[in-house]
C-alpha positions in Angstrom: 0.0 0.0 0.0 1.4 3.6 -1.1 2.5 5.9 2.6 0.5 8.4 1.2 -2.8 6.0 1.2 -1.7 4.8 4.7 -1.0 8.3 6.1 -4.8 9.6 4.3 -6.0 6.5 6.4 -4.6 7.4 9.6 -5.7 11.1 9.7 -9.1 10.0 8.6 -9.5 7.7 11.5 -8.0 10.2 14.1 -11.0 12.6 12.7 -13.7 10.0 13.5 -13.7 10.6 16.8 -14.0 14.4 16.8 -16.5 14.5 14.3 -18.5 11.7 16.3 -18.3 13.7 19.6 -19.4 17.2 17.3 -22.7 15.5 15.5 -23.6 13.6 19.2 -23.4 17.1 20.9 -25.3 18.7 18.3 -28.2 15.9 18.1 -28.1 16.0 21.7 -28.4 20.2 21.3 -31.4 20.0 19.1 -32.9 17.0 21.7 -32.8 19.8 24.5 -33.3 17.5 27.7 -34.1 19.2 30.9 -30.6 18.8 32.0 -29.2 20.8 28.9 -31.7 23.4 29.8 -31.6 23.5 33.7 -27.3 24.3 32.7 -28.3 26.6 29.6 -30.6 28.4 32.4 -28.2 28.7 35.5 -25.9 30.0 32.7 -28.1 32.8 31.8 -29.1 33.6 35.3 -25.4 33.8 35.9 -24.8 36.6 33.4 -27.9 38.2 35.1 -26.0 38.5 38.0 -22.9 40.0 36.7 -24.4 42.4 34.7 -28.1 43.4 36.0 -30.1 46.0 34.2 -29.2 49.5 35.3 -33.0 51.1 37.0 -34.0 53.7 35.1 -37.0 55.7 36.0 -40.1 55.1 34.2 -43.7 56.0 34.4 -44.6 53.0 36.4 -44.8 52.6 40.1 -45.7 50.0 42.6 -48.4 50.5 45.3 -47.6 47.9 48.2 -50.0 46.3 50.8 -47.2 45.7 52.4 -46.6 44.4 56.0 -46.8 47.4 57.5 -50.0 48.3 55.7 -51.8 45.7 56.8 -50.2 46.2 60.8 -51.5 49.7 60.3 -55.0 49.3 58.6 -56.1 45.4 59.3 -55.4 41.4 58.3 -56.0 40.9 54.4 -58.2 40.7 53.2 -59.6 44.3 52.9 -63.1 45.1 53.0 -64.2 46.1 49.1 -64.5 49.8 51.0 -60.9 50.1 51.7 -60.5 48.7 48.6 -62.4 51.4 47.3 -60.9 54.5 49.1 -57.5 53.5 48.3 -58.7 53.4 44.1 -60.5 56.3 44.9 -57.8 58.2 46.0 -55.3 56.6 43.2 -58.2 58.0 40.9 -58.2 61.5 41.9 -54.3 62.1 40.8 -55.1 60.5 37.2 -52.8 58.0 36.5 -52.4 56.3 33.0 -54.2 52.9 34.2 -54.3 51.5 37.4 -53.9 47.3 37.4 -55.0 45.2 40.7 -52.4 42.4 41.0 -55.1 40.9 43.2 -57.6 38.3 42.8 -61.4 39.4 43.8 -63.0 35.9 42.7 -65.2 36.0 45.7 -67.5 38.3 47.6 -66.7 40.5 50.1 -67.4 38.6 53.3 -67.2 41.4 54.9 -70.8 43.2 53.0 -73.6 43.9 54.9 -75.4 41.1 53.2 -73.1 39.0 54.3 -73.3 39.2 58.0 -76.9 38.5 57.5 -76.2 35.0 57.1 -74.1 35.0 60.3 -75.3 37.4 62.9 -78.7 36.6 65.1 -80.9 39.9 64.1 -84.0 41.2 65.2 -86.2 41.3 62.0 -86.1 45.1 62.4 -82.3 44.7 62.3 -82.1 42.5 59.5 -84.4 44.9 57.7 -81.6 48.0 58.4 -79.0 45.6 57.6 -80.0 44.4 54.0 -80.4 48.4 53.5 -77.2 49.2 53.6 -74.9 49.6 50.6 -73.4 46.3 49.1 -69.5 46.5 49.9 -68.8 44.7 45.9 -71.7 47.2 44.5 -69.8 50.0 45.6 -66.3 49.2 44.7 -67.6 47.9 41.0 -68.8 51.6 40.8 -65.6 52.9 41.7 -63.8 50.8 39.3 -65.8 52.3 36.4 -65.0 55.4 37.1 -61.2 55.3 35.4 -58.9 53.0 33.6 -58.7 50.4 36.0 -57.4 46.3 35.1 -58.2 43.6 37.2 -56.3 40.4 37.3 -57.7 36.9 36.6 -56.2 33.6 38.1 -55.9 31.1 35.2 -55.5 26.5 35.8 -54.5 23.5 34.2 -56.9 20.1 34.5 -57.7 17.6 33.2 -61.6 19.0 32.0 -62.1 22.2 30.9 -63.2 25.5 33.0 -64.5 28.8 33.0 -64.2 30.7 30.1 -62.5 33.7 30.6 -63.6 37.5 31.0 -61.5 39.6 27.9 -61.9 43.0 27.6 -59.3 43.6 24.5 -59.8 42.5 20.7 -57.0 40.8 19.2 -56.0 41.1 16.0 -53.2 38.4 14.5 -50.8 39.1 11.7 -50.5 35.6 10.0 -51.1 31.8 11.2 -53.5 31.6 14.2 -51.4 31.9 17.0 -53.2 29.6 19.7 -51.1 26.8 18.9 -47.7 28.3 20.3 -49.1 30.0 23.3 -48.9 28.5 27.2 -52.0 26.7 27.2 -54.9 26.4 30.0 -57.8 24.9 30.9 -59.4 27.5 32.6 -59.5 30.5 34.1 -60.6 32.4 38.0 -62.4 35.6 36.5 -63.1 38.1 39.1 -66.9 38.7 40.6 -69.0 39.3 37.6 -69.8 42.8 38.7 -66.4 44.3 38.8 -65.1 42.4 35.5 -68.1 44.2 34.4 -66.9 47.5 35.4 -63.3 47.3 34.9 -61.8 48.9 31.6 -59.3 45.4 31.1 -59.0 41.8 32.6 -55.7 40.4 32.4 -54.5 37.5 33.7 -51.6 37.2 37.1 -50.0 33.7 35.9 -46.5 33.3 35.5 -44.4 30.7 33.7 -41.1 29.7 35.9 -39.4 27.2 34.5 -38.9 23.5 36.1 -36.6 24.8 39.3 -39.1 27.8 39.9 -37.9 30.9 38.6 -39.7 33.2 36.9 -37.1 34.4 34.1 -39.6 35.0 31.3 -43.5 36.6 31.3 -46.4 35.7 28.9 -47.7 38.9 27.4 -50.8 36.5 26.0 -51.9 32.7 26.4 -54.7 31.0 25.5 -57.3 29.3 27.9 -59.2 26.5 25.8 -59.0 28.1 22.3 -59.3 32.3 23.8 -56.8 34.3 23.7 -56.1 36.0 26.8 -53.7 39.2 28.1 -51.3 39.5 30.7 -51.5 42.0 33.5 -48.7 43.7 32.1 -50.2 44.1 29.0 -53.4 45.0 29.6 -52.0 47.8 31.7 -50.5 49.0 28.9 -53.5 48.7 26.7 -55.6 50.3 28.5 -52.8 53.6 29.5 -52.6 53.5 25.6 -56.5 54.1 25.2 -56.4 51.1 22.5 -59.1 48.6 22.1 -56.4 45.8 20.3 -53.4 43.8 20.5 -52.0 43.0 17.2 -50.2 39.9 17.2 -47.3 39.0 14.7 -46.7 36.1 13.6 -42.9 35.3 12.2 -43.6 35.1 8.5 -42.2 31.5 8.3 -44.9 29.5 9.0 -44.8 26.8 11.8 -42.4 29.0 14.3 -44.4 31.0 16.5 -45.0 34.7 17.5 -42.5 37.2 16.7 -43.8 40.6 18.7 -47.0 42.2 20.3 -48.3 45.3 19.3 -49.8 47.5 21.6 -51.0 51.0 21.0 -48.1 52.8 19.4 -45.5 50.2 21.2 -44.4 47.0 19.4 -42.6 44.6 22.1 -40.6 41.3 20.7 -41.1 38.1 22.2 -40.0 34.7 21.9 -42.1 32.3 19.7 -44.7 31.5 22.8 -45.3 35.4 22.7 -43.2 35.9 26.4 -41.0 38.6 27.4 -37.6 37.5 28.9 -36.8 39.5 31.4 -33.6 41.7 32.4 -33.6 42.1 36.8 -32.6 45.2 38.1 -31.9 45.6 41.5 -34.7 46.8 44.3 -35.2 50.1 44.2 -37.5 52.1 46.6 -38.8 54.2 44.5 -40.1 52.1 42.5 -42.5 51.4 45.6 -45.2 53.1 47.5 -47.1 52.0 50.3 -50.7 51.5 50.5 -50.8 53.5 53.7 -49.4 56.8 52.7 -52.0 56.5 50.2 -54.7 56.6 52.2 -53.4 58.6 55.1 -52.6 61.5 52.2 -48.9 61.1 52.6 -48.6 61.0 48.8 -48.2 64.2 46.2 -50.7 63.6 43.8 -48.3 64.7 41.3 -46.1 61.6 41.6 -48.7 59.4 40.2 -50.5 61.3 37.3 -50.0 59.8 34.0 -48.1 57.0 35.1 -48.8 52.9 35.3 -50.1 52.1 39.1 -49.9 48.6 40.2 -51.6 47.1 43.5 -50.1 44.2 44.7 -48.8 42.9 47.8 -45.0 42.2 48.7 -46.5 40.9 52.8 -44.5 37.6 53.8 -48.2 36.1 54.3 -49.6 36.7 51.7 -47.4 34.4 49.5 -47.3 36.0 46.3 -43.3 36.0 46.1 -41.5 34.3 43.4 -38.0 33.6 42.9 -35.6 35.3 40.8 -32.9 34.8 38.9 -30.5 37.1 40.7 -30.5 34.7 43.7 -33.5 36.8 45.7 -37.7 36.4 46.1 -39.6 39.2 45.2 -43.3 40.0 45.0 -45.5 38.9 41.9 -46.2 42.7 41.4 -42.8 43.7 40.8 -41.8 41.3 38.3 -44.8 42.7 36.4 -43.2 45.9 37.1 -40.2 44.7 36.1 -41.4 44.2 32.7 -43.2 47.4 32.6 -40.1 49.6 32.8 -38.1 47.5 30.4 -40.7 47.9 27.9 -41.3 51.7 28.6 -37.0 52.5 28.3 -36.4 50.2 25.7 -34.3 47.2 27.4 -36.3 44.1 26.6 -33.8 41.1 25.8 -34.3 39.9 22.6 -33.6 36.4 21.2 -34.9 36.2 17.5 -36.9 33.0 15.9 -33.6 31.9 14.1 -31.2 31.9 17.4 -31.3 28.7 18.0 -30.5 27.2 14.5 -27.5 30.0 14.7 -26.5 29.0 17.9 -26.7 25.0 16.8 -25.1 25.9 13.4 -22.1 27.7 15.4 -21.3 25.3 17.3 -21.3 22.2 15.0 -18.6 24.0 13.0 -16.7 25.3 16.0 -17.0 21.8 17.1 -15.3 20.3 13.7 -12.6 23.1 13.2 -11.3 22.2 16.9 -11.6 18.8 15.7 -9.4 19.2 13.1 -6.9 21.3 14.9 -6.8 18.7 17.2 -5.9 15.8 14.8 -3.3 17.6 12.7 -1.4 20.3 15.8 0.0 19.9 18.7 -2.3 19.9 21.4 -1.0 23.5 23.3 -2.4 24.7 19.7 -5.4 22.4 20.4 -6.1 24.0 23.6 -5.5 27.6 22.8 -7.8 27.2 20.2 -10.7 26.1 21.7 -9.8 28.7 24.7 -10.2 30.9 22.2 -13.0 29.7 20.8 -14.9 29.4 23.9 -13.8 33.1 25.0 -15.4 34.6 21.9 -18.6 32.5 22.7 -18.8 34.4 26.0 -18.0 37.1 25.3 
């Protein structure tokens, strides 16, 4: 046999190996088990740590029931008239929308009518008693009277639930986009009355992923085949004074959602139409607490024309998620969170086609170190795949 044959032979055979490792990484890449992800994830949770988003003030603020709210003014939860008084006074300083990170499935147990059923009354006290204003009538009035967004709860099961309350028309660019959207069952609308009354109805479900965190927010899913908006985005809807969300669809069929339009914003997302999100650090002023509202401790001026969100960051109350720069923090602030970054411009942004770039990259980064493996000496090996890896990163 020629040395030129045998030498072919034996460089051919040292490149087996190397290409076989390159195409197993990159099937396993495009298999994407939960392990691949739970290290893809703690990588990008990583790089939110060393570089968080700088806070920048924007037209959105938080209005806490915090503990000391509720050691000041009562337990939770509030009787619809609190309720009322603190929208009331939101109200009067004329805020671009105000959205209730609450729940209000339920009525108030509190209501005249409801002590009826649990108090022993003289019929002549019974009589004053079913008089007396409805503690759910009155805070549906108040509700009416300005741009105000109440949340929804939304389930998985086995049968199907509730159909949802939806204030908003959607409008979608291309293929029907139910199919890539977080899908539920059902949903927890809030007391007829006040979804009634309220100017939007968005829903207060997040999507962590499988260790819990809450890196990325659905700006619309689907419950059966209805399309249904986030919080977030129904805050901004109804700040906008628009009656629609346009979906658009990536041109290329069978991918998914490329970005939301809402009023004159247009916010990418990822294919299930959510927002990843960029933490910043707590800030307090990006928080107010319920009390100062209602004890008048608050300029009126800090809140007009501006997105005002009630929620609740008390320990009890166990609306606290985890995040991905090592912390908890209330639901309502994530949804804050995602607020200001679509207000000053810092959504991330990973396109449709990442991923087949990402693959693509590494499958040829994968053979070239191959190569240089099986024909240089392997300090050259090793620098080069420093190098590679460096420019990866960085």
């Amino acid at each position: 046999m020629m040395p030129g044959w045998t030498s072919l032979r034996q460089r051919s055979a040292r490149m087996l190996l190397p290409l076989l490792v390159t195409v197993l990484s990159t099937l396993v890449a495009i298999w994407n088990p939960l392990p691949l992800q739970v290290l893809r994830l703690g990588m990008f949770d990583q790089f939110q740590r060393w570089q968080p988003r700088s806070y920048q003030n924007a037209p959105v603020r938080i209005i806490d029931l915090d503990d000391e709210s509720l050691k000041r003014l009562g337990q939770w939860p509030w009787p619809r008239t609190r309720m009322a008084e603190l929208l009331t006074k939101l109200q009067a300083a004329q805020p671009a929308s105000i959205a209730l990170d609450v729940l209000f499935a339920e009525p108030d147990r509190t209501s005249p009518k409801a002590m009826l059923a649990l108090w022993p009354l003289t019929p002549q006290t019974r009589e004053q008693l079913a008089a007396l204003p409805d503690h759910d009538a009155m805070f549906a009035q108040t509700i009416g009277q300005s741009r105000v967004v109440l949340g929804c709860a939304v389930e998985r099961a086995e049968q199907p639930g509730a159909q949802p309350l939806v204030k908003a028309r959607f409008v979608v660019l291309g293929e029907p986009a139910q199919t890539y959207l977080n899908a539920f069952s059902g949903a927890i609308n809030p007391l007829a009355a006040l979804g009634a009354a309220a100017s939007g109805i968005g829903t207060i479900a997040f999507t962590p992923d499988a260790d819990g965190i809450v890196r990325k927010v659905p700006m619309v899913v689907r419950v059966g085949n209805v399309l249904v908006p986030s919080l977030s985005a129904e805050a901004l809807r109804v700040a906008a004074g628009s009656s629609n969300f346009i979906l658009h669809m990536v041109d290329a069929p069978g991918v998914g959602l490329a970005s939301i339009g809402i009023g004159p914003l247009q916010i990418a997302t990822n294919p299930q139409g959510e927002v990843w999100l960029h933490y910043a650090p707590p800030v307090a002023s990006r928080t107010i607490q319920a009390w100062k509202i209602l004890a008048d401790e608050v300029d009126a001026k800090e809140l007009a024309g501006i997105i005002l969100l009630v929620g609740s960051s008390a320990q009890g109350l166990m609306d606290l998620r985890f995040s991905p720069l090592g912390s908890t923090v209330p639901g309502v602030e994530i949804h804050a969170q995602l607020l200001e970054q679509v207000l000053t411009g810092g959504v991330l942004q990973s396109p449709s086609w990442a991923t087949a770039i990402q693959i693509l990259a590494a499958l040829a980064g994968g053979l070239l170190i191959g190569l240089i493996t099986v024909s240089r000496a392997a300090l050259v090996a090793i620098s080069a795949l420093a190098l590679l890896l460096g420019t990866v990163w960085a």
